[in-house]
Steps between C-alpha positions, in 0.01 A plus 500: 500500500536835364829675588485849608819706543604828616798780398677682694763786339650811574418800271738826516319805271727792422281631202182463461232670264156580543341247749269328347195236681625139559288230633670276752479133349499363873556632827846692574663563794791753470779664737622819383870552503548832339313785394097554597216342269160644495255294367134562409277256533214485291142476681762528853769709692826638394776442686800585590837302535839592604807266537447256754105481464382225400140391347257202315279605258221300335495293184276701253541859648577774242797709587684833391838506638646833546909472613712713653838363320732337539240233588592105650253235589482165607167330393394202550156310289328207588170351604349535841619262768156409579453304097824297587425194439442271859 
């Protein structure tokens, strides 16, 4: 059987450069602590979080992050419930 696992961190930005595109490897879902991300979503919306808001985007999407600093996550990636194994 193939094993599949999933991360889960906690990222704290208090400098950051230009923002630059990042693909998402696999869905995240991420509660902001501190500060207010806007991300651009290529092909899709930008949005807007602010501590406490909390959000899942897909595996695949292309996404500019634009903080307001200082910036603290907590993400989480892993594989959709539904491909657990049964």
């Amino acid at each position: 059987m193939e094993q599949e696992t999933a991360y889960v961190g906690m990222s704290r930005f208090v400098d950051v450069a230009n923002p630059e595109p990042w693909t998402l490897p696999e869905r995240e879902t991420l509660l902001v602590l501190e500060g207010v991300a806007r991300i651009d979503i290529k092909h899709g919306p930008t949005i807007t979080l602010r501590a406490g808001d909390l959000a899942s985007l897909p595996k695949g999407a292309v996404t500019t992050w634009h903080l307001t600093l200082p910036f603290k996550e907590l993400w989480f990636f892993g594989r959709p419930y539904e491909l657990a194994p049964r």
